[in-house]
C-alpha positions in Angstrom: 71.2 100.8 95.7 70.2 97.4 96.5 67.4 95.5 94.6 65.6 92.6 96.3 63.3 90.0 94.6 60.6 87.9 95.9 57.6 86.4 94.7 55.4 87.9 97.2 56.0 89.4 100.7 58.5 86.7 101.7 61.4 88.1 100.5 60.6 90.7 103.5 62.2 88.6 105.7 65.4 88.7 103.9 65.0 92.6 103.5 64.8 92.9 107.4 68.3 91.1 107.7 69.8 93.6 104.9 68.2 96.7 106.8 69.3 95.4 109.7 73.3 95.3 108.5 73.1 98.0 105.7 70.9 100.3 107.2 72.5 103.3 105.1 71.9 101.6 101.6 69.2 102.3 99.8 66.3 99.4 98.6 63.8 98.9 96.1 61.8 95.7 96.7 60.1 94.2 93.9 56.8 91.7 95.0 55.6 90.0 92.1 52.3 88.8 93.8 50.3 88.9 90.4 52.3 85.6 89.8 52.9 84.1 93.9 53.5 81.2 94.3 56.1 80.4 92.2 56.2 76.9 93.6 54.3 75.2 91.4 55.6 77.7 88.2 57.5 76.1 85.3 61.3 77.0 85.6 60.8 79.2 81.9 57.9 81.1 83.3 60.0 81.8 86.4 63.3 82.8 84.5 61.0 85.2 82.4 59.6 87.2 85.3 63.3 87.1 86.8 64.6 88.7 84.1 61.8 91.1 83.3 62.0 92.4 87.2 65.9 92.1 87.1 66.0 94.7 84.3 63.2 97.2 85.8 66.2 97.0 88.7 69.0 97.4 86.9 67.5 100.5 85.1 66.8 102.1 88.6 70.1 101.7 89.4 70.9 98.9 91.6 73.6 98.3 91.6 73.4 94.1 93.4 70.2 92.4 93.3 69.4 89.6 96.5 67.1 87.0 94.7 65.1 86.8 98.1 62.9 83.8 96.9 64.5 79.9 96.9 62.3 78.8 94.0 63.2 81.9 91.7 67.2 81.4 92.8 66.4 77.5 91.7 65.8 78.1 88.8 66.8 81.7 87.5 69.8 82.4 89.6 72.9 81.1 86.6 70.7 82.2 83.5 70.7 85.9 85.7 74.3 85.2 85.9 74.8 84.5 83.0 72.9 87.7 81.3 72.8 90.9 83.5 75.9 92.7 84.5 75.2 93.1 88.2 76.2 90.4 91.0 73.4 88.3 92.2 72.9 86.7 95.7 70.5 84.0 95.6 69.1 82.0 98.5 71.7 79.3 99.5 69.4 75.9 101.2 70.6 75.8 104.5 71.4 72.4 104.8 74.7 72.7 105.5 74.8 74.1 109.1 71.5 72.1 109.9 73.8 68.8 109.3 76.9 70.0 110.4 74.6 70.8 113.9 72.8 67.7 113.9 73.1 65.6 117.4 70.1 62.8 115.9 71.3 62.5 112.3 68.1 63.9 111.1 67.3 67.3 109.4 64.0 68.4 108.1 63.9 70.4 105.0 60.3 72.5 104.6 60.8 74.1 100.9 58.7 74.7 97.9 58.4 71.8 95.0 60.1 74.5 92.7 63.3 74.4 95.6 63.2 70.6 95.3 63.4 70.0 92.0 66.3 72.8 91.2 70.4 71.4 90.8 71.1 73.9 93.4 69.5 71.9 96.4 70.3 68.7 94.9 73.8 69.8 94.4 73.5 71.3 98.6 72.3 68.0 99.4 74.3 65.8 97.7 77.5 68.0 99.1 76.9 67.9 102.7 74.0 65.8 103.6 76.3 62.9 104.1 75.3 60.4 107.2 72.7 62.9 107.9 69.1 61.5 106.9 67.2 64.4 105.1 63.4 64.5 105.6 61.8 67.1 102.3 58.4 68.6 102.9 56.6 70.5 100.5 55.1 73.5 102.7 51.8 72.9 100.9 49.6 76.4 102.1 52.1 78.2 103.7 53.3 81.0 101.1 49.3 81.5 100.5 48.4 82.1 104.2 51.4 84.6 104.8 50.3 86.1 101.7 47.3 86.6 103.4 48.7 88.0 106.6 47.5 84.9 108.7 50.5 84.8 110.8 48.7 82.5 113.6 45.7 81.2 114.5 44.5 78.0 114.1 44.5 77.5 110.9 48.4 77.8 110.9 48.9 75.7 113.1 47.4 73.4 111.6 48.9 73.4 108.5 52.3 73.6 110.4 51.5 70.2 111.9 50.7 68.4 108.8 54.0 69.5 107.9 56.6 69.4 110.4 55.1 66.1 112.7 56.2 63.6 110.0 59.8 65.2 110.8 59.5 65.1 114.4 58.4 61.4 114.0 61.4 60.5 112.8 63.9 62.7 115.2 64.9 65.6 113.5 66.5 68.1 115.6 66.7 70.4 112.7 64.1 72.1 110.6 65.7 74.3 107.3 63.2 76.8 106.6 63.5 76.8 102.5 61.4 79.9 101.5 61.5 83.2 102.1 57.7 83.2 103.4 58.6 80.8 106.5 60.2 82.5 108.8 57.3 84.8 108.8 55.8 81.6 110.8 58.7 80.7 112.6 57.7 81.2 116.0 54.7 79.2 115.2 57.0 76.6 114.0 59.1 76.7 116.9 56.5 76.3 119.1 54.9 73.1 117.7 58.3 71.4 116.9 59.3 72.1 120.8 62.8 73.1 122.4 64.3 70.3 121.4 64.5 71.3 117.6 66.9 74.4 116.0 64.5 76.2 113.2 67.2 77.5 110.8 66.5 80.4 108.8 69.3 81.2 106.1 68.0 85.2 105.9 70.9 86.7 107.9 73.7 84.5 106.1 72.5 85.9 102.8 72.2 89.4 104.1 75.9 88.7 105.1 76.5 87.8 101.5 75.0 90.8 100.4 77.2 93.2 102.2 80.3 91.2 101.1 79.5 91.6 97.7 78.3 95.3 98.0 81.8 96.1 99.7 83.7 94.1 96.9 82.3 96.7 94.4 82.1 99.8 96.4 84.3 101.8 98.4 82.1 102.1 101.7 82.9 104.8 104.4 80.9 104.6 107.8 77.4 106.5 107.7 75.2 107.8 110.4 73.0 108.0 106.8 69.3 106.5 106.9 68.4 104.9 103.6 65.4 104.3 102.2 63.0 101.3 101.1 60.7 101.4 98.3 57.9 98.5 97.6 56.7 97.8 94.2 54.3 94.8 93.7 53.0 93.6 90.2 49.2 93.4 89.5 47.4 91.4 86.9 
């Protein structure tokens, strides 16, 4: 059984990916919505929750857990680690491909504050940004309206403007989607920012991950099986 662990709904884009390779496995999706967004959370308050919903996991039997939200993998992913005894995949920041892609030698990162501020996007960046000029953008809104289920629409749109022009200004030909949430807007996205720009979303690399690690632990045989998906979302 495979656990995955968002904040919210985002973390449903990175589910789709797993189902999509692993359709046999079983899932248990854990939502903490009581406490979305996590963005502006305090790195204890977010290792707390992680924890808290990594052992309700663990208990039900999963046997990996996919931290399918950047800002909990920024700053829970090594203390989970460190402390349970199940592998955990985390979200990886996709600069690297959006750099090693670029033709304009400018990438636009739209991430969370809590993604920002973690050592494993500075450590990303500081490993493969090189020449490449890296334009951050705090998504402000975004995880709130796909909460929501505002998908499109004008207010969207608008919101995606305020924060993708500034990286259009400036010629990036890359945009990294750096939450979970976004690529629930990516079309959106990709329609503002034109044909001219690649909209990288690192959901099916990590899904990849997933069934590495899954097959490193567990002898796998080929299954015309269907698994199963079960959502559980915290209240206050």
């Amino acid at each position: 059984m495979i656990g995955v662990y968002d904040s919210g709904e985002g973390g449903k884009s990175v589910l789709k990916e797993l189902v999509r390779l692993m359709p046999e496995e079983d899932y248990i999706y854990y939502g903490d919505s009581a406490y979305c967004p996590y963005g502006p959370k305090s790195p204890e308050f977010i290792i707390k929750r992680a924890s808290e919903i990594s052992e309700y996991l663990i208990s039900r039997g999963c046997e990996i857990i996919v931290v399918a939200c950047n800002t909990a993998t920024a700053a829970a992913i090594s203390y989970l680690r460190a402390h349970y005894p199940v592998p955990f995949i985390g979200m990886e920041p996709a600069v690297k491909p959006a750099v090693l892609h670029s033709k304009s030698g400018v990438v636009g990162v739209l991430a969370t504050e809590g993604t920002f501020k973690g050592k494993l996007y500075s450590d990303t960046l500081a490993r493969f940004s090189g020449n490449v000029k890296v334009i951050e953008q705090v998504g402000t809104g975004l995880v709130e309206t796909v909460e929501k289920g505002v998908l499109e629409g004008p207010e969207v749109e608008a919101l995606i403007h305020k924060c993708i022009d500034p990286m259009i200004a400036q010629g990036a030909d890359h945009i990294v989607l750096g939450c979970t949430h976004y690529p629930f807007l990516q079309s959106v996205i990709e329609k503002i920012a034109g044909p001219s720009v690649t909209v990288v979303n690192p959901a099916p690399a990590v899904a990849r991950q997933a069934q590495r690690v899954l097959e490193g632990i567990k002898k796998t045989e080929p299954s015309t099986r269907k698994g199963s998906v079960e959502f559980i979302y915290s209240s206050i």
